[in-house]
C-alpha positions as CSV (number, residue, x, y, z in Angstrom):
1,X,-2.5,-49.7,-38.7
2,X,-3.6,-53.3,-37.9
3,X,-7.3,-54.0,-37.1
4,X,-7.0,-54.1,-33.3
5,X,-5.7,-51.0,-33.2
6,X,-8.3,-49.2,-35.7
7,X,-10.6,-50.8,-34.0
8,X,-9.4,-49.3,-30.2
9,X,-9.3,-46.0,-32.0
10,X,-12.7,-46.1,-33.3
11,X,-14.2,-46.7,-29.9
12,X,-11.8,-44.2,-27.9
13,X,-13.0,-41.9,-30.5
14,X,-17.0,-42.5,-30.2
15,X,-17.3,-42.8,-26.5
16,X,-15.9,-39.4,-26.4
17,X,-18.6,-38.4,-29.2
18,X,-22.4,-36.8,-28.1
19,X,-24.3,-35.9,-31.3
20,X,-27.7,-34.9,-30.3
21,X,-28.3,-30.7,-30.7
22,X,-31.1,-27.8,-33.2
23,X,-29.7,-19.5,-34.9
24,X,-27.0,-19.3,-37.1
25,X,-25.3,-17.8,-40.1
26,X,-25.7,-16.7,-43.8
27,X,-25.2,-20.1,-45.4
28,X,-22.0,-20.9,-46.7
29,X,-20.4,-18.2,-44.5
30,X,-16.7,-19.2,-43.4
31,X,-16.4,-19.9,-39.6
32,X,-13.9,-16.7,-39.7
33,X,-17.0,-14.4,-40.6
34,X,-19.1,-15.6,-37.8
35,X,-20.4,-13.2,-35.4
36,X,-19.1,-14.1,-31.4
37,X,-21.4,-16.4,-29.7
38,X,-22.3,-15.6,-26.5
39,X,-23.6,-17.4,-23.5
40,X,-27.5,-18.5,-23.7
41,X,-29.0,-16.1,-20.6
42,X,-32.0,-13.9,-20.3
43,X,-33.1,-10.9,-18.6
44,X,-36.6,-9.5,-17.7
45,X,-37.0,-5.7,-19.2
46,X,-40.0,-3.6,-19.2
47,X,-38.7,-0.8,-22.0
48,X,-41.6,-1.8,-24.6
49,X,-44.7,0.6,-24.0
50,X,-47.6,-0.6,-22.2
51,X,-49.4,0.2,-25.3
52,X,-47.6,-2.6,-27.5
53,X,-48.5,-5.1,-25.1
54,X,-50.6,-7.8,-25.2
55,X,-54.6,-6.1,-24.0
56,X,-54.7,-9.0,-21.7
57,X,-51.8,-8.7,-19.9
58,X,-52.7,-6.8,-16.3
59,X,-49.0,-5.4,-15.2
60,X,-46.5,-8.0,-16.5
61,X,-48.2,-10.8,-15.4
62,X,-51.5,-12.5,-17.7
63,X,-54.3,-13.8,-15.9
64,X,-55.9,-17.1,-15.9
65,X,-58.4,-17.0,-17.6
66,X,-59.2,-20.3,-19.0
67,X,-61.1,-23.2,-17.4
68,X,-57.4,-24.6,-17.3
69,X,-54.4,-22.7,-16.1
70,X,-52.8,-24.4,-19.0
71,X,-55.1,-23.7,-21.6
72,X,-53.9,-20.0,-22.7
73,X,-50.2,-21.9,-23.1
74,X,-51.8,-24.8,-25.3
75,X,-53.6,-22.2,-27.4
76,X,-50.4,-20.5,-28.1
77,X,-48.1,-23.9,-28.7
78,X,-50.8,-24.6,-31.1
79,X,-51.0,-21.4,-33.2
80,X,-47.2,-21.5,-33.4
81,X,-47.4,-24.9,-34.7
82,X,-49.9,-24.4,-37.1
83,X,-47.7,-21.3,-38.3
84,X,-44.3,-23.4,-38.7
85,X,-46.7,-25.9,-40.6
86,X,-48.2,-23.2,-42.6
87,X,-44.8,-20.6,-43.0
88,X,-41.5,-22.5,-42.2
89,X,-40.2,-25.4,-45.1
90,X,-36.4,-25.1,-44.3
91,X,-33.9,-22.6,-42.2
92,X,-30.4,-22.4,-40.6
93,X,-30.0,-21.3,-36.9
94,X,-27.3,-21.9,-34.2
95,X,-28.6,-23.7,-31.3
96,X,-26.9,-23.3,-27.5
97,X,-28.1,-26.8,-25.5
98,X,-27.2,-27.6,-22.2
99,X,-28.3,-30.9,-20.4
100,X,-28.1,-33.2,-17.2
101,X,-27.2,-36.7,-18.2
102,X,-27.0,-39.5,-15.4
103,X,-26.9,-36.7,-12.6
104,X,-24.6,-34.6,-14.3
105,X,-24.7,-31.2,-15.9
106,X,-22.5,-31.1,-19.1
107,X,-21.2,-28.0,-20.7
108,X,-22.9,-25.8,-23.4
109,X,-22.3,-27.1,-26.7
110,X,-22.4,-24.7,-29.8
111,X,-23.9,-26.0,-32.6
112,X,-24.8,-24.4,-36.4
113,X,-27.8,-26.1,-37.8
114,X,-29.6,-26.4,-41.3
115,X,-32.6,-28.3,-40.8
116,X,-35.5,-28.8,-43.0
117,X,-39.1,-29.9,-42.8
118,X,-41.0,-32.7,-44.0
119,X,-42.6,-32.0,-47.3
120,X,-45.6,-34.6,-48.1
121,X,-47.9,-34.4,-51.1
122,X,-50.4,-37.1,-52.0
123,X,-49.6,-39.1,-49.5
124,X,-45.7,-39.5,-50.5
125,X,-43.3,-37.8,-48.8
126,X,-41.5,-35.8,-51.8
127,X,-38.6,-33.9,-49.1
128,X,-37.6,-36.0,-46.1
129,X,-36.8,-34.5,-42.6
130,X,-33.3,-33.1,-43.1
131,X,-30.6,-32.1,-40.5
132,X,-26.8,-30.6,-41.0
133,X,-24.7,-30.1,-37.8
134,X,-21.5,-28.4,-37.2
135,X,-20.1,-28.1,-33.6
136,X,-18.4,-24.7,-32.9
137,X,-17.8,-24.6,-29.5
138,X,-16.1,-25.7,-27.1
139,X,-13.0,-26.8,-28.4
140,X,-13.4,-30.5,-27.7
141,X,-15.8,-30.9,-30.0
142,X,-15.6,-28.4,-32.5
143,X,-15.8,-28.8,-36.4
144,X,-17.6,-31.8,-35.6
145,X,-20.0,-32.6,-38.1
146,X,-23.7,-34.7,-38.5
147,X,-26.0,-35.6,-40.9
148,X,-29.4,-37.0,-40.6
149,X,-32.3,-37.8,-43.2
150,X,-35.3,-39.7,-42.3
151,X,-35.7,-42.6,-44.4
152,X,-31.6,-42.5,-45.8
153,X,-28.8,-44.2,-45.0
154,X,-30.7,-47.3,-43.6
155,X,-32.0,-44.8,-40.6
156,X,-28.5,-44.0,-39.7
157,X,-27.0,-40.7,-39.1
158,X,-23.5,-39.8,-41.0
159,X,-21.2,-38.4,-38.7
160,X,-17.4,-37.3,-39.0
161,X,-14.6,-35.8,-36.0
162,X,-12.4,-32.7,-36.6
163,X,-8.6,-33.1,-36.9
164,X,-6.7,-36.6,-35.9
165,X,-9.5,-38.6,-35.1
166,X,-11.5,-37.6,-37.8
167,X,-8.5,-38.9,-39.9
168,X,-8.0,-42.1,-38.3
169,X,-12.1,-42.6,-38.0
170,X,-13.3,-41.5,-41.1
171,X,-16.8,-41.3,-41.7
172,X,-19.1,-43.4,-39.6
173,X,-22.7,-44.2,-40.1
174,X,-25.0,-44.9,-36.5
175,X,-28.1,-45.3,-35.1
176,X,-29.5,-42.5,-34.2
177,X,-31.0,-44.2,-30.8
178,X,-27.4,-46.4,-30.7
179,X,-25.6,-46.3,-27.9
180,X,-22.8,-44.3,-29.5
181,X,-25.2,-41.8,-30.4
182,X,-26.7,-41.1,-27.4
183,X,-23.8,-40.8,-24.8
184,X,-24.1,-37.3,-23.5
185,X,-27.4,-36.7,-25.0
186,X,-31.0,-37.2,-23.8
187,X,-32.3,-36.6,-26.9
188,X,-31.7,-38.4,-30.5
189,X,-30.7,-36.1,-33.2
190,X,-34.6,-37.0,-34.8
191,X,-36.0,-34.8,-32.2
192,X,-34.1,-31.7,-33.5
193,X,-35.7,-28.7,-33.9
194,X,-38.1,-25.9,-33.1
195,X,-41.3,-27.9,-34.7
196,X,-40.4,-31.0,-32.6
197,X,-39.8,-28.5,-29.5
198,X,-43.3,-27.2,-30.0
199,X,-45.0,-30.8,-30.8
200,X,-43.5,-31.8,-27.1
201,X,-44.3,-28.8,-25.5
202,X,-47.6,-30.1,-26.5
203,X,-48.0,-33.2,-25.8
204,X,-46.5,-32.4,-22.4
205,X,-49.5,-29.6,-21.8
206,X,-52.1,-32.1,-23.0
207,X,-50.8,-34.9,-20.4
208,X,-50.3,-32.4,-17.6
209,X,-53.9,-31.0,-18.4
210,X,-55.0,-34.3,-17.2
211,X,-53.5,-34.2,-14.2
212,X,-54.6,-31.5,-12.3
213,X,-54.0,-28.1,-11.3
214,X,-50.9,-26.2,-12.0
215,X,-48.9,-22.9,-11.8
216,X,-48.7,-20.5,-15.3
217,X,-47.8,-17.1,-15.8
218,X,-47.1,-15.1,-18.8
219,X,-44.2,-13.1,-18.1
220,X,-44.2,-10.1,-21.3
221,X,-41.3,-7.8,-22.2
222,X,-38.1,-10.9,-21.3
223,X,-35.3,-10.9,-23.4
224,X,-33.0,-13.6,-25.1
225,X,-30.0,-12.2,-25.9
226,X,-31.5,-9.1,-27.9
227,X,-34.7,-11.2,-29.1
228,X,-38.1,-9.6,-27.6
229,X,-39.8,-12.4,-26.2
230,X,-43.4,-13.5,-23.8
231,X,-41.9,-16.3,-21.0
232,X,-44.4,-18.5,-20.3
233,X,-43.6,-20.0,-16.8
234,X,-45.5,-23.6,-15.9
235,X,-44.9,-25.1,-12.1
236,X,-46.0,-28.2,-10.8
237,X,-46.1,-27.9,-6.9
238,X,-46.5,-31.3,-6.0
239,X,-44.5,-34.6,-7.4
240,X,-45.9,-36.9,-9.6
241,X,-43.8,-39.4,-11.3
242,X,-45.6,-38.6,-14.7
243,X,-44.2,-35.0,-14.0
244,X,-41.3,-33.9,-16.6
245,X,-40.3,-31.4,-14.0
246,X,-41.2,-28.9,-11.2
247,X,-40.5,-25.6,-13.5
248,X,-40.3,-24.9,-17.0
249,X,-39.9,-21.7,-18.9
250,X,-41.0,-21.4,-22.8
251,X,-39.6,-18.2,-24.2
252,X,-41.5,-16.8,-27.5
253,X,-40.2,-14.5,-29.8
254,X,-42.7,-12.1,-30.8
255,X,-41.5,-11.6,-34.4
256,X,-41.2,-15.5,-35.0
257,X,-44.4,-16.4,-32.8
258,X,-41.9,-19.6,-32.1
259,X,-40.0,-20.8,-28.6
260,X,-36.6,-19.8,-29.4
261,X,-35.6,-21.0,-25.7
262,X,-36.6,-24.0,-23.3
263,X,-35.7,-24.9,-19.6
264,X,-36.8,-26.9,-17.3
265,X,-35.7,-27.4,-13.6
266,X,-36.0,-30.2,-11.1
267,X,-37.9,-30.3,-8.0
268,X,-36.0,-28.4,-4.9
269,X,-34.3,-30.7,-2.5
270,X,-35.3,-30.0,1.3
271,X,-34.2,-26.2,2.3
272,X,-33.7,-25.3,-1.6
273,X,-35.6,-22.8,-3.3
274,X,-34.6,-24.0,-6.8
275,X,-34.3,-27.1,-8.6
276,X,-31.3,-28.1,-10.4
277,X,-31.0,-27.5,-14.1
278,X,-32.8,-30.5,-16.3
279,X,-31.8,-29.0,-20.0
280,X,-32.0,-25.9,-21.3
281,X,-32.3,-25.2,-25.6
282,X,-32.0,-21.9,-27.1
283,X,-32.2,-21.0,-30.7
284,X,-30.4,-17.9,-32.3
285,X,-30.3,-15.9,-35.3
286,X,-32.7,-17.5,-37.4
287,X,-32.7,-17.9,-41.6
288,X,-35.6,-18.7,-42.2
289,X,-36.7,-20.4,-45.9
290,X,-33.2,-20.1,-47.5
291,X,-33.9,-22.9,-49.7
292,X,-32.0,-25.9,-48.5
293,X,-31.6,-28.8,-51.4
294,X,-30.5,-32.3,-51.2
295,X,-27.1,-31.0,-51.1
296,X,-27.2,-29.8,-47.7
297,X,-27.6,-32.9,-46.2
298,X,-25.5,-35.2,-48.2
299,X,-21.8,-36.4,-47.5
300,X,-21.3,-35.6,-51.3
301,X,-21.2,-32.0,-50.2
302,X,-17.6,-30.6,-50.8
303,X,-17.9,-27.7,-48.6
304,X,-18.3,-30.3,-45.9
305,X,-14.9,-33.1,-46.5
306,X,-16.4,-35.8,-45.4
């Protein structure tokens, strides 16, 4: 194949290619063991007993009862933080994302993760940030696979196509901020994860604090999938351009004390009662602490064929 035509490849190839995602499987499990996915939806039950739930809660709904309506919500993105911190060094998951991208809403994309914190000690940083992707679903974009390590690779990500294109592209290395990287994606894949999600979530609170009044409830008792979580619901009534969106909802698993879902809505156009769909995350299935090396996030690895 001459150059020209390696080279048209290439970009057919990578303008096709969105790489951002971040519960998943035993690792090292073979895609024909792996449990059905199913579609990333949520109902609202009431089967717990009212004794289980939280003492503050007054029917399903928690009052304010903070100088802040957003002050109960920052407390509890705070202790979840300080638990991942405290708890969580690596695990796998599957993650479900869904996002609007120049005005329009792509499909769900599948995604098996291994991603692994940050370890620091005396000021060096002794296990960098680690991410392992493989697509699953759909079709067009399964067995894809990603790597990213913070500070490896010259701040690139290592990324590789199933089948004929994967053949013809090999294994390409790209910013992680490129414009490659980031078609189809609002997110680079250095924002992956429920730590990040939390951090954000954050922020967000903190800058929306500032801005004035807002809408929370505390919805108890919601389901994802066949997780028990609290829904934490946050609406903004009025615009402001510093505004992420009108609605949010933060799902938290009660066992995990994480947000194992996140999404976010639009403001209502004239005569509308909902917003469009922004993005939505959810996370499913965690492994938590399985003990990811090195391995797991290098090319090197054979069970991967890069």
């Amino acid at each position: 194949m001459s150059i020209s035509n390696a080279w048209i490849c290439f970009t057919l190839a990578w303008l096709s290619f969105s790489l951002w995602a971040g519960v998943g499987e035993v690792r090292g499990q073979a895609p024909a063991e792996r449990p059905p996915l199913v579609e990333p939806v949520y109902r609202v039950t009431s089967k717990l007993p009212a004794a289980e739930r939280s003492p503050i809660v007054s029917g399903n709904l928690v009052d304010e009862i903070a100088q802040h309506p957003l002050d109960p919500a920052l407390e509890m993105a705070r202790s979840a933080k300080a638990q991942i911190d405290r708890d969580v060094q690596d695990y796998t998951c599957t993650l479900i994302k869904r996002e609007r991208v120049d005005g329009k809403l792509l499909d769900h994309e599948y995604m098996f993760a291994k991603i692994r914190h940050e370890v620091v000690a005396d000021g060096t940083v002794v296990k960098p940030f680690g991410v392992y992707l493989k697509f699953l679903k759909p079709s067009s974009v399964r067995n894809r696979q990603v790597i990213y390590v913070a500070g490896e690779n010259k701040g690139n990500l290592i990324a590789k196509e199933a089948g004929l294109t994967g053949r013809v592209v090999g294994t390409v290395e790209l910013p992680p901020t490129g414009m490659l990287a980031m078609r189809g994606n609002r997110y680079p894949i250095t924002e992956i994860g429920v730590r990040t999600l939390v951090e954000r979530l954050i922020e967000k609170g903190e800058r929306d604090r500032q801005q004035g009044s807002c809408s929370v409830r505390f919805l108890q008792d919601c389901k994802v999938i066949d997780r028990n979580c609290t829904c934490l619901e946050v609406v903004h009534a009025n615009y402001k351009p510093c505004y992420d969106f009108h609605k949010a909802k933060i799902f938290i698993d009660y066992e995990y004390n994480v947000p194992i879902r996140y999404e976010a809505f639009g403001w209502p156009a004239k005569g509308e009662s909902e917003g469009e769909l922004i993005e939505e995350y959810t996370y499913l299935n965690f492994k938590f602490n399985v003990g990811l090396t090195d391995l797991d996030f290098s090319r090197n690895n054979p069970e991967y064929g890069f």
